[in-house]
N, C-alpha and C positions, 0 to 999 in steps of 0.2 A: 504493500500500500504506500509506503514511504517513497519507494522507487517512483510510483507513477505520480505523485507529488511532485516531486523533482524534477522529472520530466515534463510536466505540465509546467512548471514555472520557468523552467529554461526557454520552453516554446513562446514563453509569454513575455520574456526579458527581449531574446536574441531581438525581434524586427525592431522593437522599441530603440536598442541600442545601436542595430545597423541603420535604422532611417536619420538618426543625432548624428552619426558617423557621416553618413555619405549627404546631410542638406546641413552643414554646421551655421549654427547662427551666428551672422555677420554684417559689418557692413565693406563695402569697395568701393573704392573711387575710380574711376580712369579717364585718362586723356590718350589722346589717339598720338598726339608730339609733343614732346619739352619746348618746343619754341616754335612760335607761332607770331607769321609776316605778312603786317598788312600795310596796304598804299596808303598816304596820309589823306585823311579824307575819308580814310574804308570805317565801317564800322567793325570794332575788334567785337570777336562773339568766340567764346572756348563752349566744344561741347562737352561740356562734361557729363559721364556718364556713372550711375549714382544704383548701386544692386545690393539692396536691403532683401535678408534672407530672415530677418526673424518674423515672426507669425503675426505684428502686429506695427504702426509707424514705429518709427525712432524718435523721438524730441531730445536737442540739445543744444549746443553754445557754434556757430559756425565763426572761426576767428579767420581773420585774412591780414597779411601786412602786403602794402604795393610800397614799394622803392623804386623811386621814377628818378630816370638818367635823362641828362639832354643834353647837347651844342648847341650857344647860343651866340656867337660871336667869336666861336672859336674857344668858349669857355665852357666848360662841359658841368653841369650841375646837378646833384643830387638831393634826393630827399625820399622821406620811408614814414610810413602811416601804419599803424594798426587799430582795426577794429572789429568789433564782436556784436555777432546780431542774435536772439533763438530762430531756430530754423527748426523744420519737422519735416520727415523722411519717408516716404511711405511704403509698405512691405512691396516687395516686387524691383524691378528693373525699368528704370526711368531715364529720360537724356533733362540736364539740366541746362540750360544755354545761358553761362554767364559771359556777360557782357560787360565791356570797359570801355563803352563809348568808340570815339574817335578823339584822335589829334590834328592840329593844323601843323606842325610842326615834327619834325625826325624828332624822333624820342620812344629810351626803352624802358619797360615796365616790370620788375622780377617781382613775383608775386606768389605767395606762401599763403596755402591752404590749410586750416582743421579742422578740424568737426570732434567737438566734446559733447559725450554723453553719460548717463549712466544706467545702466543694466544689473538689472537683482543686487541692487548696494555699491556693485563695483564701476570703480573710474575707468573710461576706455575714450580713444581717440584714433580717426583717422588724419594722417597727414599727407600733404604733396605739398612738397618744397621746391623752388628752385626753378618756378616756370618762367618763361621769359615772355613779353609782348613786343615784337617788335615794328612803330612803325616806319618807313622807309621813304623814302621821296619820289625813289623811281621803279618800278614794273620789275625792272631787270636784277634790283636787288632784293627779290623776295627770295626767300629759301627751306620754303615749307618742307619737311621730310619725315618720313611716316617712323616714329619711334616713340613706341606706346609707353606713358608711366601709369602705373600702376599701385593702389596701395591700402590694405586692408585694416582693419581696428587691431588696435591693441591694447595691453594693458597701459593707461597714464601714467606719466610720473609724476610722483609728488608734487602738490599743487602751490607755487609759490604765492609768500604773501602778498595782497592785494592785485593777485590773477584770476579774471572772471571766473566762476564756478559753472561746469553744468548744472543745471534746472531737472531736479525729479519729473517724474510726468505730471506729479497731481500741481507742482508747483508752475508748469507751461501751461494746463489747463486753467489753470486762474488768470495767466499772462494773458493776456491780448492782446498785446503789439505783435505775439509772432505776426512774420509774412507766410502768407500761408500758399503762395505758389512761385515759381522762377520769376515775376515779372514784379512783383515788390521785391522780391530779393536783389532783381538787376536795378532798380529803383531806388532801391535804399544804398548800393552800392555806387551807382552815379551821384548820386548826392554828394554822398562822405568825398568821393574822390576831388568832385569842381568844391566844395568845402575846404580839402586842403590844398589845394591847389592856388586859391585867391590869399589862404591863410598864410601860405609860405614865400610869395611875389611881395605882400605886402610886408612881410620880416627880413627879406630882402634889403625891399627901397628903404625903411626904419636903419638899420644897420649902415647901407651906404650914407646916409645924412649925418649921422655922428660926428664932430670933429675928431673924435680921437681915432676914428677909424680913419676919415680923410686922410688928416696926421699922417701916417704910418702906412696907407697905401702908397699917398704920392711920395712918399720917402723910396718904397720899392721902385713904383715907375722911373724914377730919377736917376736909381741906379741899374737899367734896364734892365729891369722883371717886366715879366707880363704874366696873366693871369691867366691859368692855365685848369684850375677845378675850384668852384664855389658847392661846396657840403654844409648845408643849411639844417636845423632841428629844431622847429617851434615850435612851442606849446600854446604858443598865442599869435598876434600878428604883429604885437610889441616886446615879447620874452622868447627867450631859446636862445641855442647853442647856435656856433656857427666856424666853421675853419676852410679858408683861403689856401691853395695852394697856387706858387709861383713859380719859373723859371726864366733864369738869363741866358743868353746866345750859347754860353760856353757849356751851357748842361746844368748849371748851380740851382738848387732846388730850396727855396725860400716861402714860412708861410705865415698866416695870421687867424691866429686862434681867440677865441673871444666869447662873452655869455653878457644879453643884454638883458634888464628886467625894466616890465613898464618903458619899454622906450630909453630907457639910460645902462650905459655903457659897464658892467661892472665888474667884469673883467677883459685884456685884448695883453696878449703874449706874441710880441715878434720872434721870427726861430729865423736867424742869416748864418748862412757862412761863415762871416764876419762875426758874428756871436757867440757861433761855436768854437770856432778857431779860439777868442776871446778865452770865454771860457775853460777850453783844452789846456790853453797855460797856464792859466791860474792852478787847474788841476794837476799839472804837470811837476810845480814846485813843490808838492807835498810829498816829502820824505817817502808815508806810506802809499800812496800812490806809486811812485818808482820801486818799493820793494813786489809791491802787484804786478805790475806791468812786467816786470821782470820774469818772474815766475810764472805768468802768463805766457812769455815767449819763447823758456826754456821748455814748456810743453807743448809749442809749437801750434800755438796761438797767433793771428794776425789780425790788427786791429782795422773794424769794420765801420763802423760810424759813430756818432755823436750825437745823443738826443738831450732835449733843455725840456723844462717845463718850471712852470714859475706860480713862486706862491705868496703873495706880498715880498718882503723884503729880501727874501730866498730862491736863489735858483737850483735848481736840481738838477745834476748832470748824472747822466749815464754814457760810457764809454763801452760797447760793445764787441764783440771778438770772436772768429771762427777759428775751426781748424779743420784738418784736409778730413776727418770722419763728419763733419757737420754736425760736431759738439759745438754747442756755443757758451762763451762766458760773459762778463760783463763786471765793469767798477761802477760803481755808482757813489757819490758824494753831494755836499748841499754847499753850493758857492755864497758864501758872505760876507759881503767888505771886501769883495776879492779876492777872500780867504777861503780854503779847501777845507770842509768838516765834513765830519762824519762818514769817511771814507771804507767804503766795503766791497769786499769780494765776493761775488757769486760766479760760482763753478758749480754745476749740478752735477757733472760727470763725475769731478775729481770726491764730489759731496758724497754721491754714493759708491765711490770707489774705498772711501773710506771708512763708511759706513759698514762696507762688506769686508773689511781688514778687523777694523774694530771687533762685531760682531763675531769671528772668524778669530781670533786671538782670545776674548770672552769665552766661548766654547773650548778653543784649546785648555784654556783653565780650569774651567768646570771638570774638562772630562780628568786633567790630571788629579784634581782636587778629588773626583769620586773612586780613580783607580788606588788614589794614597787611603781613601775610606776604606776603600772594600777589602785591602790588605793588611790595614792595621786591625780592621774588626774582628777577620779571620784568623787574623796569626794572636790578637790578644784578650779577645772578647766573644768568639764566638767560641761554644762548646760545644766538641763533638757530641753530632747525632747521626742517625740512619738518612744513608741519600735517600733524596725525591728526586723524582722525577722531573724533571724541568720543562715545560712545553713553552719554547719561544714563536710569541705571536709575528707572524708578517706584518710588516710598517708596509703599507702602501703610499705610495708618493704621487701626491697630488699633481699630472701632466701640468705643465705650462699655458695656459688657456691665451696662444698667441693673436689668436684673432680677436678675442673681445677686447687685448692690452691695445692692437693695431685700430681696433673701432674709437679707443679711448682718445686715443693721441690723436686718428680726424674732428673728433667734439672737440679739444681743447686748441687744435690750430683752430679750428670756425672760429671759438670764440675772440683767441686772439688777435682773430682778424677784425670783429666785428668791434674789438678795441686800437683798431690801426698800430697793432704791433704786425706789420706783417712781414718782417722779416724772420722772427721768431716764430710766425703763424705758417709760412712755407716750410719755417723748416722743420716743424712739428710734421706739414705734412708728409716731408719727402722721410721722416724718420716712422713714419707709422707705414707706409709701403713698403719701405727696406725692413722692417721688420718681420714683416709678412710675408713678404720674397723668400726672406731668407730662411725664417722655419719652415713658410710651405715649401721648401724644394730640399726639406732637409739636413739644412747648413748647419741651423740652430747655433750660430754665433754671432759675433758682433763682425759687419760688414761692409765695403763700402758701395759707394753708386756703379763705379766701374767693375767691382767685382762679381756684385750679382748680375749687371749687363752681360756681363762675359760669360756668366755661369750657362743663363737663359740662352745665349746666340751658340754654345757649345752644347747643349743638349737640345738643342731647334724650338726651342721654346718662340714665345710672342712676346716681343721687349722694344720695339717702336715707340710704344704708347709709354712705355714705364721708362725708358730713356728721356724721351720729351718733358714726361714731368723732373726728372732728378734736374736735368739741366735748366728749366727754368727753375729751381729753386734753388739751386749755385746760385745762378747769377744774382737773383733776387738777393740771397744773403751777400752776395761780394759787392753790392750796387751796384752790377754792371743791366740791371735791368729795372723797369720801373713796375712794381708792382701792380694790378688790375683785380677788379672781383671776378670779371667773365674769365680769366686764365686760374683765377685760384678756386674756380667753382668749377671750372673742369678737374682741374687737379684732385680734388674733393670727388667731383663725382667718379670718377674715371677708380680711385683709390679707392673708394668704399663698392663701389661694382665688382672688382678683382679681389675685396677682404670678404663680401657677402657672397658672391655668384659662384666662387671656385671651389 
């Protein structure tokens, strides 16, 4: 009787558990291309296609940021918006056609998609990152080509403070501002966008009226700069962030950093050549500065550039440094009165080289310290008895988890990009590829750009694409090249494609 119990509940589990298996509840996003070309004048429309597989709609938080690039006089300008609408999903497979208007003007749009919700308690998110709009002025530079992204829910992470929350259901069912089809959603979206778009022309014009900006531009033009990137961030049409870059005939790259509030000026940081230079000798005369520098070069270190940042009466220098592995170091000190303080060394490589000495000499002691234990107990304090038997348990050794270390190190160059370190932010990248090269093929050690090219072109591998990226990211760390988002967002993708796909 028991048996056929049994058997009857198995009959009654198996279809249950294979129909959950084979229709798992989800949601997907998809776009047919990452970048998408239209004529100026066209109206931009992405189809996005939207395949909700649970039994019932979805309600939750749709976030988007657009970062809009332009040439305007030969001056290329930037600026990034994010905003968050509720949105509702409906079970099934649907096309959603978001729209981003038109431009009168060449100008490109990258634009970052999510969708937050929550499911039986738990936080889940779809994301597509990294899509481009671009419009064009002539027929013959469009470059549509069919390369589908794709990207289904996952678990959220931790939700930082003061980041919209998804909306329960019962809490969306009291809302009533959702938009409840694509055409308030594209609606609500042209809005926000000519919203900031007037909001950051007019933080702009505020900004260039300033005398102390005048000031300090015509100081550059004078000494022939021209103005070569305006990167704008406002939170109003009289306050925000805002940084100027510059270049002279010869390549000297000069620029103007500044935070106005209400309309007045209240902070503006010139960064020159001349400043640096300035700076580098005052740095230069400090005793522990040249016991640094030194030490630095007997490890075969070569110094790479010179960053300022200012803080009332203080200026900050950092004095940066490669070497031929694309370890990097850096001095860093606070100039005052022309005086050199607070002078420090950072070396990450050499930080945990020693850290693994130390650690690694600790142990050695330990283990002599327990071998002098176990000897003096047995030879003075332990009294004979009858052996036991001894069963030693296996230490299993936790593999090296190379690819989630290589996923770490693309989030941390993003971020450092997304703070204009991006010399350190390439070289995070080209070190999370080379680390991934090099375990997946085997090597499992510390290795350079040229040696895992060689590895790859000697076993017939595919190393075009992973050569291209190591070399722009030399040059990028030696300045022999001038850093870009559209090359470091290939390098990003192209790396995180080769650490997830292979």
């Amino acid at each position: 009787m028991r048996k056929w119990i049994f058997i009857i509940l198995v009959l009654l589990v198996i279809p249950a558990a294979t129909a959950s298996f084979f229709n798992p509840e989800d949601l997907t996003f998809s776009l047919a291309q990452e970048e998408y070309y239209f004529k100026v004048g066209e109206n931009a429309i992405l189809p996005l296609t939207v395949e909700n597989t649970y039994p019932d709609a979805i309600n939750g938080l749709l976030t988007y940021t657009l970062a809009q690039s332009a040439n305007q006089g030969n001056v290329q300008y930037s600026n990034s918006n994010t905003q968050s609408l509720t949105f509702s999903i409906d079970a099934g497979e649907k096309d959603i056609p978001m729209s981003f208007e038109t431009s009168n003007t060449p100008v490109t749009l990258s634009v970052d998609l999510k969708f937050s919700y929550i499911y039986k308690d738990k936080p889940r998110e779809v994301v597509l990152d990294s899509l481009k709009i671009h419009f064009v002025s002539d027929e013959s530079q469009k470059n549509n080509q069919q390369n589908e992204r794709s990207s289904s829910s996952q678990k959220a992470p931790a939700q930082q403070e003061n980041t919209p929350q998804p909306q329960s259901q019962q809490q969306v069912l009291q809302n009533n501002q959702m938009p409840q089809d694509s055409s308030a959603l594209k609606q609500q979206m042209q809005k926000q966008i000519q919203e900031q778009q007037q909001m950051k022309e007019a933080f702009q014009k505020q900004v260039s009226q300033t005398p102390e900006f005048q000031k300090e531009h015509q100081d550059l033009m004078d000494k022939g700069y021209e103005l070569t990137n305006a990167n704008t961030n406002p939170s109003s049409e009289n306050t925000g962030d805002f940084e100027l870059d510059y270049e002279n005939p010869a390549g000297e790259q000069a620029s103007l950093k500044g935070k106005m509030q209400d309309g007045e000026m209240q902070e503006l940081f010139k960064d020159t050549p001349e400043e640096r230079q300035k700076m580098l000798e005052h740095l230069q005369q400090n005793k522990r500065f040249q016991k640094y520098e030194q030490r630095l070069q007997d490890q075969g270190f070569e110094q790479q550039d010179v960053e300022l940042s200012q803080e009332q009466n203080k200026t900050s220098v950092q004095v940066n440094y490669l070497n031929q592995n694309n370890e990097t170091a850096s001095i860093k000190a606070d100039i005052v009165n022309n005086t050199a303080k607070n002078v420090e060394l950072i070396n990450p490589a050499k930080d945990e080289r020693n850290k693994a000495i130390y650690l690694g000499i600790a142990l050695l002691f330990i283990a002599a310290a327990s071998i002098l234990g176990y000897v003096a107990y047995n030879k003075f304090i332990k009294k004979p008895k009858r052996k036991q038997q001894v069963i030693e348990k296996a230490v299993v050794e936790t593999p090296f988890d190379y690819r989630s270390k290589a996923l770490s190190l693309l989030e941390k160059a993003k971020k450092l990009f997304e703070r204009s370190e991006h010399k350190n932010a390439y070289g995070k990248a080209g070190q999370a590829l080379r680390l991934y090269l090099s375990y997946g093929n085997n090597l499992k050690k510390e290795i350079t750009n040229d040696e895992i090219i060689a590895h790859l072109r000697k076993h017939k591998k595919q190393f075009r694409n992973a050569k291209e990226c190591f070399d722009l990211c030399s040059l990028v760390a030696f300045a022999k090249y001038r850093a870009n988002k559209k090359d470091f967002d290939k390098i990003i993708s192209y790396a995180k494609k080769v650490i997830v796909n292979k």
